[in-house]
VOKOL-993494 format. One record per residue (C-alpha): residue in one letter; x, z, y. Coordinates in Angstrom, 3 decimals. Example, Ala and Ser with C-alpha at 12.3 -4.5 7.8 and 13.67 -1.06 7.14 Angstrom:
{residu->A&u->12.300&w->7.800&v->-4.500}
{residu->S&u->13.670&w->7.140&v->-1.060}
END
This chain:
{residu->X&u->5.499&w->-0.563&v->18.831}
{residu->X&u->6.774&w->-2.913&v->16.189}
{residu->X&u->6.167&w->-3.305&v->12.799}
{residu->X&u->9.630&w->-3.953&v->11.271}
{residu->X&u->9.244&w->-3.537&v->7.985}
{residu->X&u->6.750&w->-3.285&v->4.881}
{residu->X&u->8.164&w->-2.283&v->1.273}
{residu->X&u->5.452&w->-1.998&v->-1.403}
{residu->X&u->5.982&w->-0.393&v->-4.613}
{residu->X&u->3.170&w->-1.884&v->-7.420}
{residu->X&u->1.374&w->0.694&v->-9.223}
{residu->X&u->-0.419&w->-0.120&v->-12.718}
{residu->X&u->-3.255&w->2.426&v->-12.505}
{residu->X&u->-6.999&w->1.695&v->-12.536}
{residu->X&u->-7.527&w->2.327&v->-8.227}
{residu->X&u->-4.294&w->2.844&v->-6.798}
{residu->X&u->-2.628&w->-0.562&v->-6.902}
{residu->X&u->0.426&w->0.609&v->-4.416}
{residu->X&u->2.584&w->2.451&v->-2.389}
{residu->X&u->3.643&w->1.390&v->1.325}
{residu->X&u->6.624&w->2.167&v->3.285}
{residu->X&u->6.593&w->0.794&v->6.612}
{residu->X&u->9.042&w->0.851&v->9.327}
{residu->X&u->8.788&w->0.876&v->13.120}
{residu->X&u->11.301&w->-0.160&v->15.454}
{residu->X&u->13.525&w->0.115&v->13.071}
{residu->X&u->13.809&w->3.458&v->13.652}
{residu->X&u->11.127&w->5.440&v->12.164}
{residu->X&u->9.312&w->5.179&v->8.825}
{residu->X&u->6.108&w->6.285&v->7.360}
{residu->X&u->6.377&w->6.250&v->3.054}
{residu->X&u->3.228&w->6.989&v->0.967}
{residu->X&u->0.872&w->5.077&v->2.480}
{residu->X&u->-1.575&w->3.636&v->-0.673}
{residu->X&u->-2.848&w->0.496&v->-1.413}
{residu->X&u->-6.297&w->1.622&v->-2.799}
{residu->X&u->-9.030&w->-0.508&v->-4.796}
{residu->X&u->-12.226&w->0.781&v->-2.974}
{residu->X&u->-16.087&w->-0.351&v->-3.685}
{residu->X&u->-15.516&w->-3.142&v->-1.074}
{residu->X&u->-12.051&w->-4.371&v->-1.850}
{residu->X&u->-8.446&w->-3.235&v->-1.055}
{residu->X&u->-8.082&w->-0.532&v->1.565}
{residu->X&u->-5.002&w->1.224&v->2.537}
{residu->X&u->-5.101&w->4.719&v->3.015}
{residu->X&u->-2.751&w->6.910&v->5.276}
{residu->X&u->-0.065&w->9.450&v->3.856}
{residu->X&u->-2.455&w->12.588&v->3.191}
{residu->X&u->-1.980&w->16.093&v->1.911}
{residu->X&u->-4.648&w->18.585&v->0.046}
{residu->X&u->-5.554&w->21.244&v->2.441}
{residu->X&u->-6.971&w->24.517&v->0.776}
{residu->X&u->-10.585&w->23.660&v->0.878}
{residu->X&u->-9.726&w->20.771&v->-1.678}
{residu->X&u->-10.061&w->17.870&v->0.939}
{residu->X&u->-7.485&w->15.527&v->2.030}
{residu->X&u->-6.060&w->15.419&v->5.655}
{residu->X&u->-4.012&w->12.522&v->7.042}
{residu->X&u->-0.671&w->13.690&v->7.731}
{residu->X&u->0.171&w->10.305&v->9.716}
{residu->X&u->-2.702&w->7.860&v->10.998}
{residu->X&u->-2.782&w->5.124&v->14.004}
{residu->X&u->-4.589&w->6.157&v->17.222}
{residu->X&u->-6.526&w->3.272&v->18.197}
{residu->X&u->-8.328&w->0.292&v->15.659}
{residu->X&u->-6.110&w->-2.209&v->16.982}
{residu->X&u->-3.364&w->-0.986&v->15.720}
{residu->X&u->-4.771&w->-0.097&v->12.179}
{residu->X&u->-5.900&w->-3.170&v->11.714}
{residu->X&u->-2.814&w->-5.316&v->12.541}
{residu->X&u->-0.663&w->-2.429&v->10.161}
{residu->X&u->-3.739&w->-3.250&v->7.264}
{residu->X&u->-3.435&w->-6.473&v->7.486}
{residu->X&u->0.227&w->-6.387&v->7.625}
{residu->X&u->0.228&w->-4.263&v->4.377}
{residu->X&u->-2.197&w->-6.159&v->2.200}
{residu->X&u->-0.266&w->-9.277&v->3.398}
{residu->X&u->2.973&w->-7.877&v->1.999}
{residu->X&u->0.904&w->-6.524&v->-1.002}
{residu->X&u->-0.404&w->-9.783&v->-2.124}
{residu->X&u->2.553&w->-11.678&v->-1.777}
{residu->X&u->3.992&w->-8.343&v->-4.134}
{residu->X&u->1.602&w->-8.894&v->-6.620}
{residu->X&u->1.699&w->-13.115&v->-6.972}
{residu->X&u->5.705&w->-11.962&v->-6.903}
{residu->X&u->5.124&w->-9.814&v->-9.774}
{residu->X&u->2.936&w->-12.260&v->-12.032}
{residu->X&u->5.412&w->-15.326&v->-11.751}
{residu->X&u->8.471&w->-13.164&v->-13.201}
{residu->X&u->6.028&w->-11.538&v->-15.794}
{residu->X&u->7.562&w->-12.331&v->-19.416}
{residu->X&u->4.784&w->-13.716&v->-21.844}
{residu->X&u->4.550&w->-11.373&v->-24.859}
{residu->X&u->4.405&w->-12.726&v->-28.110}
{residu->X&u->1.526&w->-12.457&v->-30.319}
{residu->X&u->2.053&w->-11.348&v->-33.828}
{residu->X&u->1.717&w->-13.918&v->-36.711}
{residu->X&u->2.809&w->-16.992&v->-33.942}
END
C-alpha cells in the first residue's frame, strides 16, 4: 500500500496542532487523523470516536508498526514543512504607538 497523499490542516489550540488527511493508492482516504502535542513531543493519533463508557476507540488504525511508523513519519514530515509554510507568509502586526 502506498501513501499518496498527506493534507494537513493547522490548528491554533494549546495540544492539537492538526488535522491529517491521507490518501492511499489514490483511491482511499482516511480524514481526521490529529497531529497531537503529547508529554514527549508530537504524536499523531488515529480517527477515533467516543464509545458510551466515555473512552475513545480508533475507528481506523494500521495493523503492523511498520506501517505506523512510515505513515507518522510521513505525517509529521508534511506537518513541519505546514507549519515553517505557515510562519514565512505570517504578516507582522503592528505595534501601537510605532
Amino acid at each position: 500500500m502506498e501513501i499518496t497523499e498527506v493534507r494537513i490542516h493547522l490548528r491554533n489550540e494549546a495540544r492539537l496542532k492538526a488535522f491529517a488527511t491521507v490518501t492511499f493508492d489514490n483511491a482511499f482516504v482516511v480524514h481526521n487523523m490529529k497531529v497531537v502535542d503529547g508529554n514527549t513531543g508530537l504524536i499523531v493519533c488515529m480517527p477515533s470516536r467516543k464509545i458510551k463508557d466515555g473512552t475513545y476507540k480508533d475507528i481506523a488504525h494500521p495493523i503492523h508498526n511498520e506501517f505506523r511508523g512510515k505513515l507518522e513519519q510521513l505525517i509529521l514530515k508534511e506537518y513541519e514543512q505546514a507549519v515553517a509554510k505557515a510562519g514565512s507568509e505570517a504578516v507582522p502586526t503592528q505595534t501601537e504607538g510605532f
